[in-house]
MMTF fields as JSON, N, C-alpha, C and O atoms, coordinates in Angstrom:
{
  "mmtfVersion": "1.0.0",
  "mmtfProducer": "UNKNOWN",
  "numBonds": 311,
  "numAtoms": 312,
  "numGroups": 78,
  "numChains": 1,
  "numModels": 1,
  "chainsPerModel": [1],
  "groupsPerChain": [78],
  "chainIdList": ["A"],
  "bondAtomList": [4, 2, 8, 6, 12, 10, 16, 14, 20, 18, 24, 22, 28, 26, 32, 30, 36, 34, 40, 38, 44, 42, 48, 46, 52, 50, 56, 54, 60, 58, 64, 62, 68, 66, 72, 70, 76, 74, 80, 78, 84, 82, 88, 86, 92, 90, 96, 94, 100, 98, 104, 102, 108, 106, 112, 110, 116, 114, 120, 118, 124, 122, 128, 126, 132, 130, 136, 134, 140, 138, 144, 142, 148, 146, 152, 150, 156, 154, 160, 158, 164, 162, 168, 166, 172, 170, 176, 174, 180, 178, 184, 182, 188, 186, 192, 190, 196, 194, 200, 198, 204, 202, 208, 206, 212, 210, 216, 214, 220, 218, 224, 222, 228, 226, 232, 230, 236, 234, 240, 238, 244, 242, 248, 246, 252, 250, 256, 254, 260, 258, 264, 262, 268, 266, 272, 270, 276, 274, 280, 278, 284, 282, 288, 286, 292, 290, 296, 294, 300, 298, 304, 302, 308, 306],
  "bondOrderList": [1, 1, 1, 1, 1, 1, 1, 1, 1, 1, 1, 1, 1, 1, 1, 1, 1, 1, 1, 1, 1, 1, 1, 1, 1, 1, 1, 1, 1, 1, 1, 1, 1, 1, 1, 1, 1, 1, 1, 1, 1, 1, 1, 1, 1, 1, 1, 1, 1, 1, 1, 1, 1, 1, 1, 1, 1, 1, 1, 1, 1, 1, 1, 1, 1, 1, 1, 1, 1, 1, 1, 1, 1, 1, 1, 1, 1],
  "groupList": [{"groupName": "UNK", "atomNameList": ["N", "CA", "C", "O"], "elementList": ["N", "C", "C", "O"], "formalChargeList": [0, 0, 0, 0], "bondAtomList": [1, 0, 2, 1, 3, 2], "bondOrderList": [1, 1, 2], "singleLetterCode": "X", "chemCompType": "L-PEPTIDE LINKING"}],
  "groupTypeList": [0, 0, 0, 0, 0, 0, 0, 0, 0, 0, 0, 0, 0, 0, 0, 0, 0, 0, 0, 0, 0, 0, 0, 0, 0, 0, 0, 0, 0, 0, 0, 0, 0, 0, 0, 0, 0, 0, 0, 0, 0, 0, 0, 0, 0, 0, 0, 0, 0, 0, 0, 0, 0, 0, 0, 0, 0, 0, 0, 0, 0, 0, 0, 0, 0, 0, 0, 0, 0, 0, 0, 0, 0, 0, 0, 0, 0, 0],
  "groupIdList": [1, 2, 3, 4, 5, 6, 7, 8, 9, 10, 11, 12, 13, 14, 15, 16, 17, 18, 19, 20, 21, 22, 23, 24, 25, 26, 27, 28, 29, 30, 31, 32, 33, 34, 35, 36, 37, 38, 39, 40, 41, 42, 43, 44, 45, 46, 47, 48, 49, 50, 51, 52, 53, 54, 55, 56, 57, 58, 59, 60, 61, 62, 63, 64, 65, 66, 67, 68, 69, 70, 71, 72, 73, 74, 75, 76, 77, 78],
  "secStructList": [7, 7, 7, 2, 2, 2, 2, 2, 2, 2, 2, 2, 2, 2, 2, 2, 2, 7, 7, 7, 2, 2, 2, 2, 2, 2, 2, 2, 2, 2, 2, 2, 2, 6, 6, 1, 1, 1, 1, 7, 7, 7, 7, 7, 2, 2, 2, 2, 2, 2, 2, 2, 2, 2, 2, 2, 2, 2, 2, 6, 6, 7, 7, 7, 7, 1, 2, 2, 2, 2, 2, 2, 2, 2, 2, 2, 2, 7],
  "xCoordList": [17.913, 17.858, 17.121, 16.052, 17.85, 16.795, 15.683, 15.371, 15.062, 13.771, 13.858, 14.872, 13.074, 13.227, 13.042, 13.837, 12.479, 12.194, 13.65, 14.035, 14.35, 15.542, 16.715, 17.589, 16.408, 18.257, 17.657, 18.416, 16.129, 15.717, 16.099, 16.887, 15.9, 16.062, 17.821, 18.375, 18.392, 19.708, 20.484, 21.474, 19.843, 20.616, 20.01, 20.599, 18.723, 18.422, 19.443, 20.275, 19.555, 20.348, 22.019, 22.638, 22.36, 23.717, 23.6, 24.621, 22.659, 22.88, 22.694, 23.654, 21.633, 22.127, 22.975, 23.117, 23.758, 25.159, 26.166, 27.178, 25.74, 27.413, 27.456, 26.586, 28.635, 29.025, 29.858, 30.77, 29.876, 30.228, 29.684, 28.984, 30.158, 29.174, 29.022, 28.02, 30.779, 30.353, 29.755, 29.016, 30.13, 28.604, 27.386, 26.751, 26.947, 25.943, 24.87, 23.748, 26.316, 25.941, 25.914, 25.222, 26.411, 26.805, 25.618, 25.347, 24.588, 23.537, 22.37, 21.407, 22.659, 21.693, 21.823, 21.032, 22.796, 22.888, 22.444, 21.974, 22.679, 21.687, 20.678, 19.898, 20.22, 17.921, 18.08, 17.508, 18.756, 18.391, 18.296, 17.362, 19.502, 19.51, 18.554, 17.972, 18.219, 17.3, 15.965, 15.135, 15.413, 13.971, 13.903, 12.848, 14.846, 15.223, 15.202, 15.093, 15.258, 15.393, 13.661, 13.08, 13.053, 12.264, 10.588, 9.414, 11.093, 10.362, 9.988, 10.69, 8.958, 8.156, 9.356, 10.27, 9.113, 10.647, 9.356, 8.235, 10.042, 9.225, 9.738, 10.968, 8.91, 9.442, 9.586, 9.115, 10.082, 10.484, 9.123, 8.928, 8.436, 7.346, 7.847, 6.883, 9.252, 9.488, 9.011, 8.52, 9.583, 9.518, 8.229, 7.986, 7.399, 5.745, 5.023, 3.968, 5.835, 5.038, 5.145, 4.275, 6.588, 7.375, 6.309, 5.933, 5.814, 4.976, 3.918, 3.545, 3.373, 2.025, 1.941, 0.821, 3.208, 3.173, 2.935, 2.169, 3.783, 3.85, 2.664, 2.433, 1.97, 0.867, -0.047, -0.559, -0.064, -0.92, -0.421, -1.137, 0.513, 1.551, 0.89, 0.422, 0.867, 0.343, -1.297, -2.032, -1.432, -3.417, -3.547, -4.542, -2.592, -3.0, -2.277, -1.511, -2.348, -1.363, 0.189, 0.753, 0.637, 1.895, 2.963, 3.461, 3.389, 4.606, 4.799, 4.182, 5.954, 7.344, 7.439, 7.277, 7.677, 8.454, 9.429, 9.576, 10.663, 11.687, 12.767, 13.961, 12.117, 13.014, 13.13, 14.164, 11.786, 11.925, 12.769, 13.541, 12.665, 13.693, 14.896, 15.729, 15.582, 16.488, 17.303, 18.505, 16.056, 16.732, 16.79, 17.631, 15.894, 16.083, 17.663, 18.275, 18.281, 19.025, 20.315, 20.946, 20.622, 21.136, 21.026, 22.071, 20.64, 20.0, 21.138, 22.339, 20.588, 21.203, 22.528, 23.131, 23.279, 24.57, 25.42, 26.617, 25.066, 26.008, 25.572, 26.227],
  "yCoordList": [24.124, 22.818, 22.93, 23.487, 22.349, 22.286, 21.385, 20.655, 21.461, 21.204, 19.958, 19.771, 19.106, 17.684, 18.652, 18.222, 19.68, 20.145, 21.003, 21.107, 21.543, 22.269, 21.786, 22.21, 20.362, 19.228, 18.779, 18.982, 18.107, 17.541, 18.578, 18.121, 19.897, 20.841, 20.86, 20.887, 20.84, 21.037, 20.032, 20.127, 18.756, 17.338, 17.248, 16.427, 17.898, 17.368, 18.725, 18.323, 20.2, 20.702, 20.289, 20.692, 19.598, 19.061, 17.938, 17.657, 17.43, 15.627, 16.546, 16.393, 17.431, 17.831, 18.513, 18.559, 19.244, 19.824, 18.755, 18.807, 17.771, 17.001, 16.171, 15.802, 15.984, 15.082, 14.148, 13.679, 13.669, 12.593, 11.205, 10.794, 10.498, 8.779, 8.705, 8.796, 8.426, 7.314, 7.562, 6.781, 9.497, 10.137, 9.538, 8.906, 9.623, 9.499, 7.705, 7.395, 6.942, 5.44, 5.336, 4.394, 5.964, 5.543, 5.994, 5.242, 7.261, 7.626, 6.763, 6.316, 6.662, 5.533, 4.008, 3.279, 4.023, 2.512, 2.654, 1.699, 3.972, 4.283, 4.372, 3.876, 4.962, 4.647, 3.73, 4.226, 1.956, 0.999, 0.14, -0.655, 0.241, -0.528, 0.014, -0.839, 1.555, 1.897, 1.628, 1.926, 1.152, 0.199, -0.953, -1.464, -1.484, -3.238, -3.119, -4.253, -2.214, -2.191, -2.175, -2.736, -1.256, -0.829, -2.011, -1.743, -3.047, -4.415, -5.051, -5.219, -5.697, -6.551, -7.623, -8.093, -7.869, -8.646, -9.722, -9.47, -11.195, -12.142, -12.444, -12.436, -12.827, -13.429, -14.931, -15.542, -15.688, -16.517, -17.586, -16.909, -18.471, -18.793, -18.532, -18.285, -18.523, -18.476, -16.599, -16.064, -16.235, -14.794, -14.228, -13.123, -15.049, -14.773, -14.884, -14.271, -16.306, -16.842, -15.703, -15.405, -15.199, -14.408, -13.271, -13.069, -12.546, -11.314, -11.473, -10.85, -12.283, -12.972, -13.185, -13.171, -13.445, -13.773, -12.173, -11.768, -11.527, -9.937, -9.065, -8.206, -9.648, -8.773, -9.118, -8.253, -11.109, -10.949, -10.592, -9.962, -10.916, -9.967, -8.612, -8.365, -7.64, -6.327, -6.373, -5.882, -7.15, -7.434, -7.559, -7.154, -8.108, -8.867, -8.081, -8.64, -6.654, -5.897, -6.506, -6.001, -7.516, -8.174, -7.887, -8.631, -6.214, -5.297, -5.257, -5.882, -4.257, -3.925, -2.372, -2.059, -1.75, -0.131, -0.448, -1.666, 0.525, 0.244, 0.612, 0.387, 1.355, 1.466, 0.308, 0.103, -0.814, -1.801, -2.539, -3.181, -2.501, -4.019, -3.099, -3.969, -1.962, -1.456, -1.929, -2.193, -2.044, -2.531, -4.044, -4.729, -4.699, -6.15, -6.41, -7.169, -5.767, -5.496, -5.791, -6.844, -4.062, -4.567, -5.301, -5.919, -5.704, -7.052, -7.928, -7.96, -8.528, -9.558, -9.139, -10.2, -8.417, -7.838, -7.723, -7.771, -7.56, -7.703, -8.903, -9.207],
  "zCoordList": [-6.961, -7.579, -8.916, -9.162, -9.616, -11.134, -11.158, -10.217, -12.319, -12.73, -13.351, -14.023, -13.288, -14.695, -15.817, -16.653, -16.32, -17.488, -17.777, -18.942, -16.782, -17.167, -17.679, -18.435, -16.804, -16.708, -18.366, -19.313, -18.639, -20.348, -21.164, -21.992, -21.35, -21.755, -22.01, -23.109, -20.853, -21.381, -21.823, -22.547, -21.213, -22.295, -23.428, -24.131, -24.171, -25.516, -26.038, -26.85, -25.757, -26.034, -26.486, -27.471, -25.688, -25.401, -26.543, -27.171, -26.769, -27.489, -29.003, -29.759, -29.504, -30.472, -31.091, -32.313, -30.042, -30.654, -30.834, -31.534, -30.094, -30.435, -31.611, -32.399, -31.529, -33.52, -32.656, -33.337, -31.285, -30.85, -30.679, -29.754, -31.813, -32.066, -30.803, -30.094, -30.439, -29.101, -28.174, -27.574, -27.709, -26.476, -26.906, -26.063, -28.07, -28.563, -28.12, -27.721, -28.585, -28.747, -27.195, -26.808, -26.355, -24.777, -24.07, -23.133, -24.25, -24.132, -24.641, -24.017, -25.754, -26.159, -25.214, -24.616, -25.389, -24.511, -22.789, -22.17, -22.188, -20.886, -21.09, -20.276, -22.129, -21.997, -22.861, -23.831, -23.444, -23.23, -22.311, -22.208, -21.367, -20.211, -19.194, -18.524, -18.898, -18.197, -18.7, -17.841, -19.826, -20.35, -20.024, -19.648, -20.094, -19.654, -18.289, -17.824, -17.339, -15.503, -15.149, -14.219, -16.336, -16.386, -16.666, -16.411, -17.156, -17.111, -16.49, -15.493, -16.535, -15.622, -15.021, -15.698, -13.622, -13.293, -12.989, -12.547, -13.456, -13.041, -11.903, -11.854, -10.555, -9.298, -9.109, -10.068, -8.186, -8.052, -7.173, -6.164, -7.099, -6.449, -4.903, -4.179, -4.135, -3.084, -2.411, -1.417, -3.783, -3.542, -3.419, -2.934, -3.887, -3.852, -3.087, -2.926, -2.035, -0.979, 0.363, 1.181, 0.23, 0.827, 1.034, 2.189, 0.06, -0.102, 0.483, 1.478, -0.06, 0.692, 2.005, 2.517, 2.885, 4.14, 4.703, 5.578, 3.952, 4.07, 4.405, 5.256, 3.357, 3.173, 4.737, 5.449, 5.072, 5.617, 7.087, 7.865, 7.325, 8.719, 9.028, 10.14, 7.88, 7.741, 8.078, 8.934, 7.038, 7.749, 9.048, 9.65, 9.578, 10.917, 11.711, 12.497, 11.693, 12.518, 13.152, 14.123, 12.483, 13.684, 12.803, 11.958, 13.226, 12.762, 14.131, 14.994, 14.292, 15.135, 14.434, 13.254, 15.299, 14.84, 14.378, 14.276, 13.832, 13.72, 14.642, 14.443, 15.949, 16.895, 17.668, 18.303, 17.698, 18.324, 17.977, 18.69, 16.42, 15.863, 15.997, 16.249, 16.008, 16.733, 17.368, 17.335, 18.277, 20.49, 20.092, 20.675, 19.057, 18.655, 18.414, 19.165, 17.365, 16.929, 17.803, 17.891, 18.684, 20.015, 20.692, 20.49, 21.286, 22.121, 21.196, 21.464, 20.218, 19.776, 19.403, 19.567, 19.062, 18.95, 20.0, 19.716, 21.334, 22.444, 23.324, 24.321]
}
């Protein structure tokens, strides 16, 4: 398996040999849209309350394995 330093290595290799705009503009336009993914996402107040319930579920030990919610799973499926 390669390296992050081998695969950077061989795409900055690759981006300066080419005399292709549009490779060029189409690369560029993947590390813009991958900066924009890359942004603070604002949440929704529902989505917040949501987390919060999360967190305190977790505080309060009241999880489930995931083999339980599993058999939950089944259970409710047949």
């Amino acid at each position: 398996m390669e390296t992050i330093d081998n695969i950077r290595n061989k795409l900055i290799n690759r981006i300066l040999a080419t005399e292709n705009i549009e490779l060029l503009n189409a690369i560029d336009g993947i590390f813009t849209s991958t900066n924009a993914e890359e942004a603070i996402v604002s949440l929704h107040p529902a989505q917040i309350k949501m987390l919060e319930m999360s967190e305190k579920d977790i505080a309060n030990g009241d999880l489930i394995s995931e083999e339980e919610l599993d058999k939950m799973d089944d259970e409710w499926l047949n």
